[in-house]
ChimeraX commands (.cxc) that place a marker at each C-alpha (Angstrom):
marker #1 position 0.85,32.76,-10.66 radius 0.5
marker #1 position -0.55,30.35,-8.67 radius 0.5
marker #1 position 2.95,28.82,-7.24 radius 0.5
marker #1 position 3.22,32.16,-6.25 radius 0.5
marker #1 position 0.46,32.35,-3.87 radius 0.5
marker #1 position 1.59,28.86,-2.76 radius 0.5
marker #1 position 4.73,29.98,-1.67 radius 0.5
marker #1 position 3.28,33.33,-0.13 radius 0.5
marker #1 position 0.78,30.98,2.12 radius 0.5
marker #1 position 3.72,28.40,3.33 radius 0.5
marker #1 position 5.76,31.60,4.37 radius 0.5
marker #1 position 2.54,32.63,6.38 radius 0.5
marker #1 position 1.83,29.35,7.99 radius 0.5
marker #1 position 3.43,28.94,11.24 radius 0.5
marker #1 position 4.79,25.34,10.49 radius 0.5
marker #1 position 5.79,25.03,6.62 radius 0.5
marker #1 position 9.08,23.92,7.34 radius 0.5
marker #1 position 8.38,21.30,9.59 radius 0.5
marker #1 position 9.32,17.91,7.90 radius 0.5
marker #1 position 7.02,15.08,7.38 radius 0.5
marker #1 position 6.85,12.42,9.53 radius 0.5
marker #1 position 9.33,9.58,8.95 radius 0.5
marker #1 position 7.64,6.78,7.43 radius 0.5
marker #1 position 7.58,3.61,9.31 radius 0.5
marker #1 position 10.10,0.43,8.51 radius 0.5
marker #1 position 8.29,-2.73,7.71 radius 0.5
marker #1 position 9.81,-6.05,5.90 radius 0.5
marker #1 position 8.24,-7.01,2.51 radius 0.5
marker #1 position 6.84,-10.34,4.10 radius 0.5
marker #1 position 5.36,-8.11,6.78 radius 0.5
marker #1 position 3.59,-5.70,4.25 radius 0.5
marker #1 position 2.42,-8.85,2.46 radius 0.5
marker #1 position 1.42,-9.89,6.00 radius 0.5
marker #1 position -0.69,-6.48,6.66 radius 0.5
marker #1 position -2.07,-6.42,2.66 radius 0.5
marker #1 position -3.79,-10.04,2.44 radius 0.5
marker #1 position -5.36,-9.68,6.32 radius 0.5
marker #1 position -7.07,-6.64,4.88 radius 0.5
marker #1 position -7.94,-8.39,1.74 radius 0.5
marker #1 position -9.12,-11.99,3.26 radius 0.5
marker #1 position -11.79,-10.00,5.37 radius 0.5
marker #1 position -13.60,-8.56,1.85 radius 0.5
marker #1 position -16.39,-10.62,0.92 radius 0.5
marker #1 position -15.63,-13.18,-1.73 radius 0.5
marker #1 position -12.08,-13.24,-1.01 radius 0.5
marker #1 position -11.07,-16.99,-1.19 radius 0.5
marker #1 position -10.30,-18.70,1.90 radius 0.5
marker #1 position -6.81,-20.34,0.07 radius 0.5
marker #1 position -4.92,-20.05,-2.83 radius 0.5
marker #1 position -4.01,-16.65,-3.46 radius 0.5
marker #1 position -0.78,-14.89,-3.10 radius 0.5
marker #1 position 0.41,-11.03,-2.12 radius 0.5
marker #1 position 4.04,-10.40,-3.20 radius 0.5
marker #1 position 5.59,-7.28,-2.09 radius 0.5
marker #1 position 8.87,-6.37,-4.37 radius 0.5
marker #1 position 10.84,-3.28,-4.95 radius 0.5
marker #1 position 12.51,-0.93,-2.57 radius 0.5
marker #1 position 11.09,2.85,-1.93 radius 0.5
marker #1 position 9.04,2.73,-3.76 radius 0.5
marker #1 position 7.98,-0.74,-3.35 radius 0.5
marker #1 position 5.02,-2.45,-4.98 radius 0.5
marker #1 position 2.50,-5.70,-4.47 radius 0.5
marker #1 position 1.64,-8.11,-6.87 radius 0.5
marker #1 position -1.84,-10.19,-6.19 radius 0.5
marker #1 position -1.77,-13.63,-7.55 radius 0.5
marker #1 position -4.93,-16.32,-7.50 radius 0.5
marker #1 position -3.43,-19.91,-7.46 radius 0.5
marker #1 position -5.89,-23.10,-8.70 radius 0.5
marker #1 position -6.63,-23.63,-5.45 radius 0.5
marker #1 position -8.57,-20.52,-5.09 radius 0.5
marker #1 position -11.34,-22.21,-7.71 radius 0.5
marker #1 position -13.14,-19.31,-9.65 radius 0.5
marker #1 position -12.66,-15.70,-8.48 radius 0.5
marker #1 position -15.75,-14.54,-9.12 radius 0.5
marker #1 position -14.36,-10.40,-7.94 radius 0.5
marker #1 position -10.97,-10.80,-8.81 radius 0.5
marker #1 position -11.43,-7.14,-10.36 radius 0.5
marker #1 position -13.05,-5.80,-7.35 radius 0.5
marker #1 position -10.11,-7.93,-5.42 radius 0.5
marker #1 position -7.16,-6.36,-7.05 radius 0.5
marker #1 position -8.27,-2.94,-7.01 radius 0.5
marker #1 position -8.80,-3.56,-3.31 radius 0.5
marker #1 position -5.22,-4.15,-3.33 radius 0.5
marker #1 position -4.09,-1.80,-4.76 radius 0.5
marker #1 position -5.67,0.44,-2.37 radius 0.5
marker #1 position -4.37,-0.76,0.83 radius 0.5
marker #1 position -0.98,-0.60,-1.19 radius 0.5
marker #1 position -1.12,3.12,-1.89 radius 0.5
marker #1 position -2.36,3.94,2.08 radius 0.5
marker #1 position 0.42,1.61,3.14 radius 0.5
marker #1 position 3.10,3.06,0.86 radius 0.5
marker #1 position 2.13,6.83,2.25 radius 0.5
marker #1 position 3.05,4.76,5.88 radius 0.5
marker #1 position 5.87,2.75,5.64 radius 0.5
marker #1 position 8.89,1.73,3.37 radius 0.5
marker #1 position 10.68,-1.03,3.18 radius 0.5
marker #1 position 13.24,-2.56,5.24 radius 0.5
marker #1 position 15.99,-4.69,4.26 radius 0.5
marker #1 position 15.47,-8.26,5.47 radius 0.5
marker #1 position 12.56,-10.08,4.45 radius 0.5
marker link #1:1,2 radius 0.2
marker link #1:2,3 radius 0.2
marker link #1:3,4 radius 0.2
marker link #1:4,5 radius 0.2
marker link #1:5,6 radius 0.2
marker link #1:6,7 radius 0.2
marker link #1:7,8 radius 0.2
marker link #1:8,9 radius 0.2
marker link #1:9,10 radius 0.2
marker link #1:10,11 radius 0.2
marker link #1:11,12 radius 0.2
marker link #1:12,13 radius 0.2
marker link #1:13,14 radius 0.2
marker link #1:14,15 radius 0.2
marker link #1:15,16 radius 0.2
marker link #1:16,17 radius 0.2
marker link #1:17,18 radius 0.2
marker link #1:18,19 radius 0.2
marker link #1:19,20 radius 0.2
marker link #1:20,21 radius 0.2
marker link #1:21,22 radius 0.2
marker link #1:22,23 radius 0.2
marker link #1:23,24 radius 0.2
marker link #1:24,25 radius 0.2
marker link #1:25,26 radius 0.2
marker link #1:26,27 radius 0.2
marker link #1:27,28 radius 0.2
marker link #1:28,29 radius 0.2
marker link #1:29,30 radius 0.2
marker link #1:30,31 radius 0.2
marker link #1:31,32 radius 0.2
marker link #1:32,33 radius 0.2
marker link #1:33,34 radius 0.2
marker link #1:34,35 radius 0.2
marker link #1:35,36 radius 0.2
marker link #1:36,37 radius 0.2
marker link #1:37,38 radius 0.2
marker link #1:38,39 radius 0.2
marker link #1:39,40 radius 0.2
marker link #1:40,41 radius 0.2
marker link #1:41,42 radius 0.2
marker link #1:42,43 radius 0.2
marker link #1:43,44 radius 0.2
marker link #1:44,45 radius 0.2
marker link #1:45,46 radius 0.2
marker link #1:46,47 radius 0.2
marker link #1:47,48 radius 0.2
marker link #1:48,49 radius 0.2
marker link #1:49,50 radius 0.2
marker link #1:50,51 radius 0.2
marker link #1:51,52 radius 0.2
marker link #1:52,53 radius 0.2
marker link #1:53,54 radius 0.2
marker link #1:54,55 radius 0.2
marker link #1:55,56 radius 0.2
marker link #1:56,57 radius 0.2
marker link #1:57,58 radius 0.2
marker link #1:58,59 radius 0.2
marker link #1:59,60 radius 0.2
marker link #1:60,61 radius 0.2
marker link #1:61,62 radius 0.2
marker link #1:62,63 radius 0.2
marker link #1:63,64 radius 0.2
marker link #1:64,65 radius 0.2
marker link #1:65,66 radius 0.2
marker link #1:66,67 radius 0.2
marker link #1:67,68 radius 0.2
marker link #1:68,69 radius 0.2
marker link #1:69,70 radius 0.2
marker link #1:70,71 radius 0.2
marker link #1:71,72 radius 0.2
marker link #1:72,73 radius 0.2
marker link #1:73,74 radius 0.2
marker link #1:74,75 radius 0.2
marker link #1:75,76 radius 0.2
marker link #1:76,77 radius 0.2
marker link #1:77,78 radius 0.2
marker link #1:78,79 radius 0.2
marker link #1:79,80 radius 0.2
marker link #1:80,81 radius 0.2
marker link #1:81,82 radius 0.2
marker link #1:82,83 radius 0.2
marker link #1:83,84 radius 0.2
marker link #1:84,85 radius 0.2
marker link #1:85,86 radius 0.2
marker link #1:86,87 radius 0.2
marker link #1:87,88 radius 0.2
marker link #1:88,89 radius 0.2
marker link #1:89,90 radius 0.2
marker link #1:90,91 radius 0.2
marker link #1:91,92 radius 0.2
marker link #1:92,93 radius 0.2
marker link #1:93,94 radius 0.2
marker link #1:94,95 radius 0.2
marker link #1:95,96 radius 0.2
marker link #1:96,97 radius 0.2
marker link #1:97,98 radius 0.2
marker link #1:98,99 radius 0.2
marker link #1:99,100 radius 0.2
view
């Protein structure tokens, strides 16, 4: 019932079949780029030692890693789910290109 009405309001609206954007084209090492600026301005975020690793192709993923040199992590929770985050908004944005 309900995909019903669905399908009765996208004949009604004047731009249904318009298609999405295109999604932007961005190299793994520039999505890894974007990802750990966002993350190195949270509070607590260590200064060194720690790692994004983008991998995949549409979809693609990340992977946050803390090296020794990061010391203790004291939000490594908060820190990854941060991540994970700006992965999803950046997913909905761009995929992946080839080199990188």
């Amino acid at each position: 019932m309900k995909s019903r009405h669905l399908y009765r309001a996208c004949q009604k609206s004047p731009d249904w079949h318009l298609p999405l954007p295109a999604k932007g084209m961005r190299t793994a090492d520039e999505l890894a780029t974007m990802i750990l600026d966002d993350l190195s301005k949270i509070e607590g975020c260590p200064k060194r030692g720690f790692n994004v690793t983008v991998y995949g192709s549409n979809p693609w993923n990340s992977w946050l890693s803390f090296g020794t040199a990061a010391g203790p992590v004291r939000n490594r929770t908060e820190l990854q789910t941060f991540c994970q985050i700006i992965t999803d908004r950046l997913k909905r944005l761009y995929n992946v290109s080839g080199s990188g």
